[in-house]
C-alpha positions in Angstrom: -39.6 -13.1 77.4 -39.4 -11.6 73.9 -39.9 -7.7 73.8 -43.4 -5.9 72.8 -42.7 -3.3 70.3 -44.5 0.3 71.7 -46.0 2.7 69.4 -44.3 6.0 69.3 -46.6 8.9 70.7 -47.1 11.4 67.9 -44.9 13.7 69.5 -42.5 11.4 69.5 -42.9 10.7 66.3 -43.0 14.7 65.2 -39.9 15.3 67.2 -37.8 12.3 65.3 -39.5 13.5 61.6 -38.5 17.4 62.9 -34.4 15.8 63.6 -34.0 14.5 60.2 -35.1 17.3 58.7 -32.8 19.5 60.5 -30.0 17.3 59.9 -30.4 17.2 55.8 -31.0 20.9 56.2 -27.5 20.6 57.9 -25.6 18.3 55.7 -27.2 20.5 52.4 -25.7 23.4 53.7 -22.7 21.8 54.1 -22.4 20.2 50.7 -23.5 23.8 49.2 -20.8 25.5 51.1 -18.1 23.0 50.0 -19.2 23.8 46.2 -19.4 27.4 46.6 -15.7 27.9 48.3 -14.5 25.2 45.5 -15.5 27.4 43.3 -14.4 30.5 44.5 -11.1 29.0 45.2 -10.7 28.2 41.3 -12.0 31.6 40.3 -9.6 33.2 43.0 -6.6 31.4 41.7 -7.2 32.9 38.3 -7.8 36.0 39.3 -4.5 35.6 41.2 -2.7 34.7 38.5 -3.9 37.3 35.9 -3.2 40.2 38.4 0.2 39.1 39.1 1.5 38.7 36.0 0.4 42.4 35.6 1.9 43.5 38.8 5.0 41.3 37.8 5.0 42.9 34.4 4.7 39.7 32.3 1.9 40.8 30.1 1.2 37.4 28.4 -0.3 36.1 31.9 1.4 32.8 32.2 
């Protein structure tokens, strides 16, 4: 007996279409976040090292 395949109902349909959105929305947001605290990290670290060489009193900064 090989298998009929069934229509999906249209809210079945809406519901899976509604999922997949969510779940790029989900993974873009993740994938923005990553870049954003990349790049904070990398301004940070300058940042870091600018101000202690000031605190340290090394006034060439590296």
């Amino acid at each position: 007996m090989v298998p009929v395949p069934v229509p999906l109902e249209e809210a079945e349909v809406r519901l899976r279409r509604a999922l997949v959105l969510l779940a790029l929305f989900v993974l873009g947001c993740a994938v923005v976040a990553a870049g954003a605290a990349l790049g904070l990290g990398a301004v940070w670290q300058d940042v870091h090292e600018w101000v202690f060489s000031r605190v340290t009193g090394d006034q060439l900064g590296g």
